[in-house]
N, C-alpha and C positions, 0 to 999 in steps of 0.2 A: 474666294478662288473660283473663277469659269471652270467647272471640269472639259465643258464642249469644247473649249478653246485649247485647252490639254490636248482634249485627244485629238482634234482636227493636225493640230503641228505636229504628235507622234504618227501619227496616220501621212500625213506631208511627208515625212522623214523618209518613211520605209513604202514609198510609190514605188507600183510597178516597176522595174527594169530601172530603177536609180539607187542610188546608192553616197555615202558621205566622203567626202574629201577632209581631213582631218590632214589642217595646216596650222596644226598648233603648236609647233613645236618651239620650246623654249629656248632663248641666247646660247645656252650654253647647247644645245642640240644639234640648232641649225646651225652652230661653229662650227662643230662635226663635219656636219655637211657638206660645209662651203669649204672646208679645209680639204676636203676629197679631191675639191678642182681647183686649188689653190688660188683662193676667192677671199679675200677680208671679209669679216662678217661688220659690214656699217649697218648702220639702221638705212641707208639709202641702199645699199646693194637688197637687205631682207626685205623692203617696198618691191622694189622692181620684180623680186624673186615673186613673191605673191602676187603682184600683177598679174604676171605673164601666166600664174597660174586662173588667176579669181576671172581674167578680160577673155579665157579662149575662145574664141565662138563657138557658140554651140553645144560647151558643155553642158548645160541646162536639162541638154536631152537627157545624161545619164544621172547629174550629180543633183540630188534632191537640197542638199545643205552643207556649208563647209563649216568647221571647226578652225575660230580664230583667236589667235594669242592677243595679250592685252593689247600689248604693241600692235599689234595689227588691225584692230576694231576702233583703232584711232587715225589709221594713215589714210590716204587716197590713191587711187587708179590715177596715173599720169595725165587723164582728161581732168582732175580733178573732185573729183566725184568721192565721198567716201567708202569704202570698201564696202559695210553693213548696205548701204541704199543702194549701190551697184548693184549689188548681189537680190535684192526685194526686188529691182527694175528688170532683172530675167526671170524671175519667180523661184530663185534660190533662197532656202531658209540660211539668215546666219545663225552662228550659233559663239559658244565661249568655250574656253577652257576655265576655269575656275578655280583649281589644286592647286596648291602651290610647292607641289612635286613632294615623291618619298622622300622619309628623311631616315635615320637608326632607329628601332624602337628599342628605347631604354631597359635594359635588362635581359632581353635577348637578339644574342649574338646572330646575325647574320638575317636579320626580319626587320623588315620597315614598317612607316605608320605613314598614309600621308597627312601632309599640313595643309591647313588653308581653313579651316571652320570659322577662327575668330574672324568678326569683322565681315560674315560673307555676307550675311542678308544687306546691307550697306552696299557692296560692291555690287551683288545683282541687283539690286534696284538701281544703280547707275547703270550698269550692262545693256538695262530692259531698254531704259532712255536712247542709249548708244545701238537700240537695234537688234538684239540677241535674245532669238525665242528659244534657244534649246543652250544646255549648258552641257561640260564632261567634267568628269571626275573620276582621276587612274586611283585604285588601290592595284599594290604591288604584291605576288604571295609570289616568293621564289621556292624552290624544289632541290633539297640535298640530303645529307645524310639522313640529319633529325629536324628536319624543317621539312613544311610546315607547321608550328604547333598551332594546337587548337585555341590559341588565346591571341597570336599572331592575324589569324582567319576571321577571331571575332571582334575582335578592334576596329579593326579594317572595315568589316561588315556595319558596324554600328557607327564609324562613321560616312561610309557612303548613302546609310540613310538619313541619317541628321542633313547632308548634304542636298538629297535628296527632299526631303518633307520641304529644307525652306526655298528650294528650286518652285514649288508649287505653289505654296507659297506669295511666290511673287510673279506668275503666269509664266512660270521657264520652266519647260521638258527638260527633264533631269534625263539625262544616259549615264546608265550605270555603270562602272566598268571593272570587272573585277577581273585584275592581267596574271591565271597563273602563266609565269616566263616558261620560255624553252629552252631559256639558255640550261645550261648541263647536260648529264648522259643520262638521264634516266629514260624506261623505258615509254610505250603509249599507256599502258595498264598503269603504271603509277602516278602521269598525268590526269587519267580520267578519274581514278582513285580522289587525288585533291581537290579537281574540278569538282567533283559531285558532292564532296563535303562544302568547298567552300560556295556554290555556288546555293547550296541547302541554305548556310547561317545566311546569306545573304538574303535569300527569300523570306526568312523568318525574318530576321530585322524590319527589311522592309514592310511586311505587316504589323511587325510592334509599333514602329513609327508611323501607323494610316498614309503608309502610299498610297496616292491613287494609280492604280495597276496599268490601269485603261492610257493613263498621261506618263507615260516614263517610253525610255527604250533600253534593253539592255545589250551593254559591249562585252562579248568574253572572246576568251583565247579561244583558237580552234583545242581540239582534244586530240596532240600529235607528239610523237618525242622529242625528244630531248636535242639541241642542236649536237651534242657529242655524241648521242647513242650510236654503239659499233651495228645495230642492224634497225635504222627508220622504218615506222610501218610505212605503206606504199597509202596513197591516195584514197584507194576505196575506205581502206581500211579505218583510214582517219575522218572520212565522211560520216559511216557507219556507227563511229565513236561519237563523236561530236553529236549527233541526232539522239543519238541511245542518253545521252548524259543531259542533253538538251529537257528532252520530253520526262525525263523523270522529276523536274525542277522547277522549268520555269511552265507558271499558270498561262494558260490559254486567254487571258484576258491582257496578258501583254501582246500590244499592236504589230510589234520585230522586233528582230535581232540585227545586228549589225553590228560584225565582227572587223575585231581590229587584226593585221597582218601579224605584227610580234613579230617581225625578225625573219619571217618567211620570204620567200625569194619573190618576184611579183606573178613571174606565168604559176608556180606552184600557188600562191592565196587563191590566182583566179580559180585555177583548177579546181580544188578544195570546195569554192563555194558553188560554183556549178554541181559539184558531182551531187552538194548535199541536195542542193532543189531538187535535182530527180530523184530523188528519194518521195518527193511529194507528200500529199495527206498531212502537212503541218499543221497548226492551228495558229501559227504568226511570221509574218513575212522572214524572210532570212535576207539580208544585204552584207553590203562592206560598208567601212568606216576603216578607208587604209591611208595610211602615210605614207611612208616610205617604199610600196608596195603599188600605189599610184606614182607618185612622183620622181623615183630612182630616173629613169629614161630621160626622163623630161628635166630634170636639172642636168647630168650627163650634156643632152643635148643643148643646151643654154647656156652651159658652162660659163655664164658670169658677163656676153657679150651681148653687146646691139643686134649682131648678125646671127646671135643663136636664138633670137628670142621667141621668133616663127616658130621654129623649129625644135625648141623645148612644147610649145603649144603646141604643136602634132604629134607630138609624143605625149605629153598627159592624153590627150582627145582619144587617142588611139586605147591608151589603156583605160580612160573611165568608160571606154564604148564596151571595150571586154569585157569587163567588170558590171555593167551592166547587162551585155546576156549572160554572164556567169550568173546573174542574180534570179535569171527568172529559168537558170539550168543549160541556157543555148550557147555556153563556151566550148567548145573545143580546142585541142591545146593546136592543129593543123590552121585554125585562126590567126593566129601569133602571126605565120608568115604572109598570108593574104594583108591581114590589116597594115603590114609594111609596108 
């Protein structure tokens, strides 16, 4: 294992004023999606889709590395090109998904485990070949009555290291990602409550399994309510949280963070991660690694056509440029209508 070559790509990931594009989303997701703009999901529509995003000019400036699904670390850019070398050829890192999504964890009700372990070292050494220096990996902790349990938390935990150890492995920056959801009512206090447990087992783990700290990045939820809670904390407040639960956790020898949206609306993730940079005095970069939170506008605008496809790409550009001064604190939300 190179550790320097670990951290050189964690260190690439979370650069100044860039941030992750994470277009991982699976068949069954980006069905969703294209179902929104009443779009067939072909494997020839999902190319194009990721063209129009991986080809925009220019992204480069904000987006340090995208997050791509199997299917897609195999296709081409319509020049021909495939997608992993396109992306090396602007100085974009690719990266994988790797999970093979939550599934029920057997005996408790309403708690996941994700799949994917068997078979992985096998798969990232083809990955590595196909181009892919950084990998993800979602564990799920949802938030209800009596859920979270602590056995849920550690599952979970122990395998995004095992995950994790053979990401290294094989020269792939692991990002960790531990999603507590927002979906529900609960309040910010019971979000940060779980956050800081499970974000604990997960630090432990990963010291039992010799992560190397320096070579990884970690994904977590912001520290915010609940999507049904009858009264949301306001913005500061979930900066102020998110930091507080941050710094108590994760060790100063990890290189960033880079938060995934979760269902967040996209001008509110920007907001969120600007407010936290001006908090300052961190001891690890803060970025995005958003989905849906970059891309909403910019499929909207594409909507599935020849004539949209300019203009889905001024709509991503527009938001990975937010999104990158949200990264280094220089969003403001009176941006939104200039960058239109």
């Amino acid at each position: 294992m190179n550790l320097s070559d670990l951290e050189k790509v964690a260190h690439g990931i979370v650069a100044k004023g860039k941030g992750l594009l994470a277009a991982d989303e699976s068949s069954s997701t980006i069905k969703k999606r294209f179902d929104g703009i009443n779009l067939t999901s072909t494997e020839e529509h999902r190319r194009t889709y990721r063209d129009m995003l991986l080809t925009a000019p220019g992204a480069q400036q904000w987006v340090s590395g995208v997050i791509l699904y199997d299917e897609t670390i195999r296709q081409k850019t319509a020049k021909g090109v495939n997608f992993a070398d396109h992306l090396n050829s602007i100085g974009v890192i690719p990266g994988i998904k790797v999970d093979l999504g939550a599934k029920p964890l057997a005996g408790f009700p309403g708690e996941t485990i994700t799949e994917g372990l068997d078979g992985l070292r096998e798969r990232l050494q083809e990955y590595y070949k196909l181009g892919a220096r950084f990998a993800k990996w979602r564990a799920v902790i949802d938030i209800a009555k009596d859920i979270p349990t602590a056995y849920a938390i550690e599952a979970n935990a122990q395998a995004l290291a095992r995950y994790a150890a053979l990401c290294q492995e094989q020269q792939i920056v692991p990002i960790v990602e531990p999603e507590v959801l927002m979906d529900g009512d609960h309040s910010i206090e019971r979000c940060e409550a779980v956050t800081n447990e499970t974000l604990e087992v997960v630090f432990d783990q990963l010291y039992k399994q010799r992560i190397y700290l320096e070579g990884m990045i970690l994904k977590p939820n912001m520290v915010i309510s609940g999507k049904k809670a009858a009264n949301r904390a306001g913005p500061e407040q979930v900066a102020q949280a998110t930091i507080r639960c941050l710094k108590r956790h994760v060790p100063s020898a990890v290189p960033g963070i880079a938060f995934l949206s979760g269902g967040q609306a996209s001008q509110e993730a920007t907001l969120h991660l600007s407010l936290m940079n001006r908090i300052g005095g961190l001891p690890w970069a803060l970025t995005f690694s958003y989905g849906r939170a970059l891309q909403d506008g910019a499929l909207k605008s594409w909507g599935g056509t020849a004539a949209g496809f300019e203009l889905g790409q001024q709509e991503f550009l527009k938001r990975a440029r937010l999104n990158g001064l949200a990264s280094t604190g220089g969003y403001t939300a009176d941006l939104e209508n200039k960058a239109a």
